[in-house]
N, C-alpha and C positions, 0 to 999 in steps of 0.2 A: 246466702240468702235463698230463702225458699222461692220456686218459680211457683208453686201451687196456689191456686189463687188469682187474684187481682189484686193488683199495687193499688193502696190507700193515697191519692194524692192530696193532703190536705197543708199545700200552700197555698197561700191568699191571691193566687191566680201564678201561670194561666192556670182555669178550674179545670174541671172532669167535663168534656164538652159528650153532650147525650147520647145515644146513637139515632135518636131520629135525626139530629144535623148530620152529624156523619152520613149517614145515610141518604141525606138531601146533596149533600156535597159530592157523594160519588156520581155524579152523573156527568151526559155528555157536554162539551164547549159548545159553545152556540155563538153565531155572529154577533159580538156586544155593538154593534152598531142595524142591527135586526128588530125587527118587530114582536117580537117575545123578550128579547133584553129589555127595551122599550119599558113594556109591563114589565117585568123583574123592577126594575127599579122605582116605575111610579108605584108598587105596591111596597115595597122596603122604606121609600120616603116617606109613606102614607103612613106605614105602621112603625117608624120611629119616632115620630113627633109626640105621641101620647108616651111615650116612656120617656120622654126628657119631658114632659109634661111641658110642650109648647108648639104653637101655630104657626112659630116661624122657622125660615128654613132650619135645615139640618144638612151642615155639608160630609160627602164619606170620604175618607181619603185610605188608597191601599199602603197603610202606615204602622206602626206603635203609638201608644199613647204621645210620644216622645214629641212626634210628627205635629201630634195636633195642638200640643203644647205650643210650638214655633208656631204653627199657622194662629191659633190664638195672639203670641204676639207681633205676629210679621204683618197681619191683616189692619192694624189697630193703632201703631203705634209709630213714633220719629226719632229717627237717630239723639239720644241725648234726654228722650222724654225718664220720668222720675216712676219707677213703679214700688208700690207698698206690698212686702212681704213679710211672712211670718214664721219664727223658726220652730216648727209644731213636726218635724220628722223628716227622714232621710228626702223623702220625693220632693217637697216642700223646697228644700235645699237647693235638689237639681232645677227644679224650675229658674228657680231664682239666678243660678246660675249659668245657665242656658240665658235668664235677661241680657244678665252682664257682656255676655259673649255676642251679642247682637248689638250692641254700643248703645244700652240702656242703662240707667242709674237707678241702684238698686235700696232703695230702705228699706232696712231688718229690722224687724218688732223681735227681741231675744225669747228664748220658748226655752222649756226643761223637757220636751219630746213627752211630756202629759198630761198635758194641757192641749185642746185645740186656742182659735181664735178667741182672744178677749175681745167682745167688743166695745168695749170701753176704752181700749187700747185703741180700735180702729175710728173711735169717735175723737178723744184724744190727739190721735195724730193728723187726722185730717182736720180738725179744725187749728191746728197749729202751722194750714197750711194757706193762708186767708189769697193768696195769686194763683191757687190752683193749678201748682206745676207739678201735683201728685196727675199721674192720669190715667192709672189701673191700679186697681185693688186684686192682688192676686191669693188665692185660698186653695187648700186642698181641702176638697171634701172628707175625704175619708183617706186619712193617712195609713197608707198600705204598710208601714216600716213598724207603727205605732199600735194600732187599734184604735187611736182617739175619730170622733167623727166633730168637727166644727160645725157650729148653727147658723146656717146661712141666711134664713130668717131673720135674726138676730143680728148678722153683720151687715144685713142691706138697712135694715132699721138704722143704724149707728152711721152708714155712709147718708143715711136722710137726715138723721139729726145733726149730723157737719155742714148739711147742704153743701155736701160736694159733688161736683159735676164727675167724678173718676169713673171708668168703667170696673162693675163686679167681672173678678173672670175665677171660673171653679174649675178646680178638677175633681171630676167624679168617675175617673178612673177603675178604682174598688167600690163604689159607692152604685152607680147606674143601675136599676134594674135588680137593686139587692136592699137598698137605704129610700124610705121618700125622701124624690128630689121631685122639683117642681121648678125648670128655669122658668116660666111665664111670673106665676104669682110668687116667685122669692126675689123678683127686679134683675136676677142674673142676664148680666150682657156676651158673656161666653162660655158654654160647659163645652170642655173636652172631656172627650171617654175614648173609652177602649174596648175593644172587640172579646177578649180573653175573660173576663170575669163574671159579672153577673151576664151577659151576653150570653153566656157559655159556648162561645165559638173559639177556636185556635188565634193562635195571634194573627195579626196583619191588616185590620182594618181599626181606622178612629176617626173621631168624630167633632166636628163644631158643631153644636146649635146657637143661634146669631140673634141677639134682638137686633131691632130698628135701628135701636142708636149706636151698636156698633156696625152696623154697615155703614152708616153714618159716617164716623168715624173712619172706617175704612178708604173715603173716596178724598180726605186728603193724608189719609198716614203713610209716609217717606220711606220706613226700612224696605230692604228690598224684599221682592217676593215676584216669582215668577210660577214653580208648582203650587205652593199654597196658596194661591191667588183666590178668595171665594168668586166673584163674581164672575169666571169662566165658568167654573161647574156650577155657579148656580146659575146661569144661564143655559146650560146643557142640559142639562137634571131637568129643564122643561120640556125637554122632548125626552126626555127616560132615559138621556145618554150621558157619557163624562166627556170632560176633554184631554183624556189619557185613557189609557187600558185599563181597566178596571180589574180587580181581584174577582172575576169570574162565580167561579168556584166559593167563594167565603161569602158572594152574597146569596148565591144560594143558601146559604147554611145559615144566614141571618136572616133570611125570609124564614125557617121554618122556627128558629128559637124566637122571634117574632111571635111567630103562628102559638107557641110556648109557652111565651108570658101571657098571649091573649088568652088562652083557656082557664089557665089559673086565676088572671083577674090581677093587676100589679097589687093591688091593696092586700090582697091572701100573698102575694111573692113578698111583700114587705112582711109583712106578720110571721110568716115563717121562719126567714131572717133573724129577728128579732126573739123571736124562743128558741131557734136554735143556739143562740147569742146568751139567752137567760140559761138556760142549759151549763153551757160549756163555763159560764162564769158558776156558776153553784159546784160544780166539779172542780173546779182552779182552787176557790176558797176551802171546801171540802177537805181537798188533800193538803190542805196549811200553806197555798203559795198566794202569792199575791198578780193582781191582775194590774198590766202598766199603767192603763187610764184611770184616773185620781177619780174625774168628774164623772158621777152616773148619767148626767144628761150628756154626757157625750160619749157612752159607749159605742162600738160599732158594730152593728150586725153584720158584716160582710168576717171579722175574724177576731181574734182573739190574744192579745199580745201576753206571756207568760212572764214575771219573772223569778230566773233562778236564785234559788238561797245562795248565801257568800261560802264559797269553797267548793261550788258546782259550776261545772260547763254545760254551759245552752246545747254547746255544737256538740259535744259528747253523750249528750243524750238524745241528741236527734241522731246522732251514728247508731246508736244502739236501736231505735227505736225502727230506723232502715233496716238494721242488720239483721234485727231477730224478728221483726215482724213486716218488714217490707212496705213500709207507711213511710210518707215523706214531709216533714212538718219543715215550716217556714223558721229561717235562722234569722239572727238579731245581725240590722242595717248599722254601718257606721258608729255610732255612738255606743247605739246595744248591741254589739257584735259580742257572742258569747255570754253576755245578760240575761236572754230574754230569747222563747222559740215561742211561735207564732201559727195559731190552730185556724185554719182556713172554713170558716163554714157557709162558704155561699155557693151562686148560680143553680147547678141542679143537684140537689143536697137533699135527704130526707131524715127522718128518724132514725131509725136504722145505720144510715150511712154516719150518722153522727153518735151512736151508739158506740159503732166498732170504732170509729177515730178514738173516741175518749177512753176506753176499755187499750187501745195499744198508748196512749199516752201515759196512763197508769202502770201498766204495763213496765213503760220503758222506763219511769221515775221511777219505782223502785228495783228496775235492776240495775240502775244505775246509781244507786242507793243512792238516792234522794230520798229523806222519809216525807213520807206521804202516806194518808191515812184512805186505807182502801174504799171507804166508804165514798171519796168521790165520786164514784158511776153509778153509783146509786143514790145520790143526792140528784144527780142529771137527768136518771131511768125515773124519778119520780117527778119532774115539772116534765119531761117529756110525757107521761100517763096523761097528763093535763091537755085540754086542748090549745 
């Protein structure tokens, strides 16, 4: 491998984090219980509410997504309660998983990983529920394993047409800050994220943002919970502090990609997103492969799931495509292990940078003699000309 250069990272997180964060992140510790911390934090609280697009709190925890997954349901939920899940991708799985292992009862809607949520399915089943011992509705946004993005619009509509009383809870993990999300106007009662993706920060922080009625919820739900407790940091968070050590350092770094998405404006972050998405899908089809997600309304702008022709390896061509060109594309989860490699195009991403990804993709498909028709990058060089 050549050292010359800069490594192409284009998995679907963690992304390329900018050097203005980096650069905000090197500085000196400061007392997290000081009057400057104080401010750090009431300005990071301030400026994340508008990118989960809500007015109510927003808890941080120095976690992985994984983290805020548990506090979503540790916060919410009673040993033995019934929660509605769906089998749309590797992450999807582990949550569901993660239920089970908290002494939750888990109902699978079955999924083929291309497809997001029906929800017709989620109308369906809650109203096959008429004692309402469903009491979370759980979705991934934007399935990180897959490319599919679910319409959560569309599933809170379907949880109204049941008139079921069940908490929405999203993950928008690959989706945050990269997909419109809206937890206010889409009825969502819990989004969890992650610091690593559209954030463009390193791992280590995640996120609840909390309507009404799951705090609600919260003041008599039974599992145990003592760090992910929201009502200590949201009690703390009103004077600008936590009630643990806080990840110093990384909220610096989220106060200035913060500072990031404000300049651009989310509505320009989303649109970007979303052509670099049209792009990289005109290059897939181009070179005669096919793209995992069936549904066009549920493409995802955060990446791109590939799949390989029969008598090719996914993971043999992302070897070649490290080897000879030092680019590092996302391999196929669980089911599509080997199926299907995975072109990462969000957080701080541009033309350009999405230029050379697709050019060593092409690249690598045909040395890896995949045939593939060269004109790919130039089917992408031309909706990218566009604005």
């Amino acid at each position: 491998m050549s050292a010359a250069g800069r490594h192409f990272l284009q998995i679907p997180g963690p992304t390329n984090t900018p050097d203005r964060v980096l650069r905000a992140m090197a500085a000196p510790t400061i007392d997290h219980r000081g009057p400057r911390f104080a401010q750090l934090t009431a300005e990071i609280l301030e400026g994340l509410r508008p990118v989960f697009g809500t007015t109510e709190p927003v808890v941080v925890y120095p976690a992985s997504g994984t983290g805020a997954w548990e506090a979503a349901l540790v916060n919410t939920l009673s040993p033995g309660d019934r929660v509605l899940c769906f089998e749309t991708g590797h992450f999807a799985g582990l949550w569901r998983e993660m239920a089970i292992r908290l002494g939750l009862e888990a109902d699978v809607v079955p999924g083929d990983w291309r497809h997001g949520v029906d929800p017709a399915q989620v109308t369906d089943r809650l109203a096959a529920d008429p004692g309402h011992t469903v009491k979370a509705v759980l979705v991934v946004h934007n399935e990180t394993s897959t490319g599919v993005t679910s319409r959560i619009p569309e599933i809170r509509a379907a949880i109204d047409a049941a008139g079921h009383p069940a908490l929405l809870m999203v993950d928008t993990v690959s989706s945050l800050a990269s997909i419109e999300y809206r937890h206010d106007d889409w009825g969502v009662d819990v989004t969890v994220a992650g610091s690593q993706k559209g954030l463009m920060l390193p791992p280590g922080l995640s996120f609840n943002a909390i309507s009404a009625k799951a705090r609600d919820a919260s003041r008599t739900a039974r599992l145990a919970r003592s760090f992910w407790d929201w009502q200590p940091i949201i009690e703390a968070n009103r004077n600008g502090l936590f009630p643990y050590t806080p990840a110093t350092h990384l909220l610096y770094g989220l106060r200035e990609a913060l500072a990031m998405l404000t300049e651009e404006g989310l509505p320009q972050v989303w649109a970007r997103h979303q052509r670099h998405a049209e792009a990289t899908r005109l290059a897939v089809r181009r070179w005669g492969l096919e793209v995992l997600c069936r549904d066009e309304r549920e493409f995802s702008g955060s990446l791109t799931a590939v799949v390989v022709p029969d008598g090719h390896d996914a993971d043999k061509i992302r070897a070649t495509v490290l080897e000879r060109w030092n680019m590092s594309l996302g391999g196929g989860l669980g089911r599509l292990a080997g199926r299907v490699f995975r072109i990462g195009h969000l957080g701080d991403f541009n033309d350009l940078m999405l230029a050379g990804t697709l050019s060593g993709v092409q690249m690598g498909l045909i040395a890896a003699g995949v045939p593939a028709d060269p004109s790919g990058i130039t089917a992408a060089l031309e909706r990218l000309q566009r604005p």
